[in-house]
Every structure is written in structure tokens, then in C-alpha cells.
C-alpha positions in Angstrom: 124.7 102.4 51.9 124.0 101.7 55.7 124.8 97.9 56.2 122.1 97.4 58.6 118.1 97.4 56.8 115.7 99.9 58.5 112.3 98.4 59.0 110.8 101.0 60.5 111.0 104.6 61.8 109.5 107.6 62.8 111.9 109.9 61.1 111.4 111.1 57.9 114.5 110.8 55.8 113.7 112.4 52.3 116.6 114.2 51.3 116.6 118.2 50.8 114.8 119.1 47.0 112.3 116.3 47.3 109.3 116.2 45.0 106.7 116.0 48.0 107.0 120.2 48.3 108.2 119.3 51.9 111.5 121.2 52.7 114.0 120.1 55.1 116.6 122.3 57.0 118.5 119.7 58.2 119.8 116.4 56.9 118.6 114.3 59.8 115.4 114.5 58.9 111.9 115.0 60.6 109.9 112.9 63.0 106.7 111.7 61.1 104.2 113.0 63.3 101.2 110.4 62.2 103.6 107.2 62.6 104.6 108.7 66.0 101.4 109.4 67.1 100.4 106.0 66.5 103.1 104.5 68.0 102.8 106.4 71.1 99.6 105.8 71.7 100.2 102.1 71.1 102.8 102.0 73.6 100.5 104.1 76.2 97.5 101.9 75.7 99.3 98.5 76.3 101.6 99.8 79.0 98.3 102.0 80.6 95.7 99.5 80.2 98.3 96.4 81.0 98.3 98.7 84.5 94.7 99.3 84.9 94.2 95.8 84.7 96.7 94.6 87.4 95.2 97.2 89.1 91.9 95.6 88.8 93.0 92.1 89.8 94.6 93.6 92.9 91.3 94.9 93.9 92.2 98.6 93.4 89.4 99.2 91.3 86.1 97.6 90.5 86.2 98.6 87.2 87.1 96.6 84.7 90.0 96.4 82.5 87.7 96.7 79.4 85.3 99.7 81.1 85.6 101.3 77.8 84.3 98.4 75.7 81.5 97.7 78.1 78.5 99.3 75.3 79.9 96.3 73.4 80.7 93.6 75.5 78.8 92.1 78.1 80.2 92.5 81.1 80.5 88.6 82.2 83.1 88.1 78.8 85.1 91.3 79.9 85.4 89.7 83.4 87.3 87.1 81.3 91.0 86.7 80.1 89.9 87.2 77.1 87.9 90.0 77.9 91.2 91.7 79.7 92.5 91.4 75.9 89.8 93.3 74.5 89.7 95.7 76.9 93.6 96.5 76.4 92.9 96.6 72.9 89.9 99.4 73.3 92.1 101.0 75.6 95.2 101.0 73.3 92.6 102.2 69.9 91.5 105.1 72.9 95.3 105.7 73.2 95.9 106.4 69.4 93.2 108.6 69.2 93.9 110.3 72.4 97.7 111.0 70.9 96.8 112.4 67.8 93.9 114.4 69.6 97.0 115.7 71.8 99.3 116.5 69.0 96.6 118.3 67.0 95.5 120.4 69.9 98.7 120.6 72.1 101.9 120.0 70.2 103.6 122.4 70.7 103.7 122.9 74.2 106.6 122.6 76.4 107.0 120.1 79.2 105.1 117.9 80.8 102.2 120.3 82.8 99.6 119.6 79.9 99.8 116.1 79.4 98.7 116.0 83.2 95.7 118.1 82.9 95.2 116.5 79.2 95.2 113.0 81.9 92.7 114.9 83.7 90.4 116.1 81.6 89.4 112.9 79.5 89.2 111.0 83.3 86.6 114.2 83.9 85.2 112.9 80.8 84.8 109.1 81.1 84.2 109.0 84.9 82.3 112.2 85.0 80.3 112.9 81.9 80.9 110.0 79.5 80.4 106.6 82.0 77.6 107.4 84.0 75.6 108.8 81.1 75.8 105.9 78.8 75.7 103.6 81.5 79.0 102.1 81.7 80.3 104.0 85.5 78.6 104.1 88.4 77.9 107.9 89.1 81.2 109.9 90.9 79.2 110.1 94.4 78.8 106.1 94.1 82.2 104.4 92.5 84.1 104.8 95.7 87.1 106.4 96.9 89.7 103.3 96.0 88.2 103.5 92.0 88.3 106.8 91.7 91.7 107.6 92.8 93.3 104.1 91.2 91.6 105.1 87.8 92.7 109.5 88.5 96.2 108.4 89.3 96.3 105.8 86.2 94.8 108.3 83.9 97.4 111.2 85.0 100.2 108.7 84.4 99.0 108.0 80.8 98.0 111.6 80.4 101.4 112.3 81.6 103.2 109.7 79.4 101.2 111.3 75.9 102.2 114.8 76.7 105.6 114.7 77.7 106.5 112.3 75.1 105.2 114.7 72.3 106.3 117.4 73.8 110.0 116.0 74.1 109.9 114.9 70.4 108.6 118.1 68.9 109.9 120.8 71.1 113.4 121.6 72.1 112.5 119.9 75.7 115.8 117.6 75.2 117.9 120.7 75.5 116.4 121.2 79.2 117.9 117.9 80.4 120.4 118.1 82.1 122.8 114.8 80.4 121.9 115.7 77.0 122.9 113.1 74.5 122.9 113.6 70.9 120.7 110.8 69.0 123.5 109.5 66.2 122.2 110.4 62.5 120.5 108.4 60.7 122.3 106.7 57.5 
């Protein structure tokens, strides 16, 4: 018996001839891809939306850090530091989503090329469809050059981050580094 108590994990550790139906081919066991997912997309909201929101107070962008919960908020809260809160919140719940949206639809692909156009296309979406029709953008001709290359480049990033994360968990992309370490087993 391991000495040390897990408390958490993304690797499932059933033995092989489990109840569940599920079988194993290896002892190491399999990466859970729901609690992975969520932790992911945790991780990418707070780290993304902790970014977009130094990027507001440096004046990079005028948009807010809590654009996304502006049809809930009025805007004079999320200018707040409060309202920063919430809007990293919103963003990390977007990031969840967003990761199991991206494992559903692109799990399987290798590298990190997809998670840059996944970036892409959902900053198509909320800056080009989304914001200006609900209300919560300014329109692509009026934003301004500093926005909407701050909130591309941030939205690539986290795009970026999603993909290549996934893609390094649930492919063989580790074996394309070139220091390749083993992870030890778990006990």
C-alpha cells in the first residue's frame, strides 16, 4: 500500500477485470477524460482570464476582464475588483466548457495546429458574431486595432494551451519530444 494518500487524480486506476465493463491494457491506468477536462479548463480560465485582465489594466484592451458576463452584470460592477473576480470566474466556466467542447470534437488530433485555429475560431465567435450581436462588443470595424489584437493573441494562447494540452495527454505527442521522460507509475 502506497504510504503517501492520493487526493486527487486524473488517472484512472481500476485494476484489469473490473466490474465497470471498462478494460485496461495496461496497469498504469487511463487519464479520466471528464476530470481532465475540467481541470484544464480551470487552469486555462484562471491563467487566461488572470491575463486578459492585466492586459486590461495596462490599457491593452478596453474590454473588460468580465466581457463575457456583461448580459449579467452591469458594466460599472465589472469595472470593479470584484467585478475582475467574476469575470475570471465566467471566463474560467467558458474554459471548462470550451475543453470538453475540444475533447469531444478534436481529441484525437496530433499537436498543437488545432488548438490555434480552435483559439481562433471562438475569438471569430465572441468578437465577430457573438459580442456585437447581443450587445456586449463594439462591432470589428469599431473596437480598435490595440483590442483586437491583445484579445486575438490572448485567445490563440488559450486556444493554444486547450489543444496542445489534450492533444499531449491523449495522443502519443510525448513520444515527439525530444527529452522524453517517463511519468513513474502510479501505486
Amino acid at each position: 500500500m502506497n504510504k503517501h494518500a492520493k487526493v486527487w487524480s486524473t488517472r484512472d486506476t481500476r485494476a484489469n477485470g473490473n466490474n465497470s465493463g471498462a478494460s485496461h491494457n495496461d496497469s498504469e491506468g487511463h487519464t479520466n477524460p471528464l476530470t481532465f477536462c475540467l481541470s484544464l479548463g480551470f487552469f486555462a480560465g484562471l491563467i487566461w482570464g488572470t491575463l486578459r485582465g492585466f492586459a486590461y489594466w495596462l490599457k491593452f484592451t478596453k474590454l473588460t476582464p468580465g466581457v463575457l458576463a456583461d448580459p449579467f452584470f452591469q458594466m460599472s460592477f465589472l469595472k470593479t475588483g470584484w467585478g475582475y473576480a467574476v469575470g475570471i470566474g465566467v471566463f474560467i466556466v467558458f474554459s471548462i466548457i470550451a475543453a470538453l467542447l475540444y475533447f469531444a470534437l478534436f481529441g484525437r488530433i496530433r499537436g498543437p495546429h488545432m488548438g490555434v485555429v480552435y483559439g481562433f475560431l471562438w475569438w471569430v465567435g465572441i468578437f465577430g458574431l457573438l459580442g456585437p450581436s447581443l450587445g456586449f462588443t463594439e462591432k470589428l470595424t469599431m473596437i480598435g486595432w490595440n483590442t483586437l489584437l491583445t484579445e486575438l493573441c490572448i485567445f490563440l494562447l488559450w486556444g493554444l494551451f486547450i489543444g496542445y494540452t489534450i492533444a499531449f495527454e491523449f495522443t502519443d505527442e510525448a513520444s515527439r519530444e525530444p527529452f522524453a521522460f517517463k511519468m513513474p507509475k502510479p501505486s
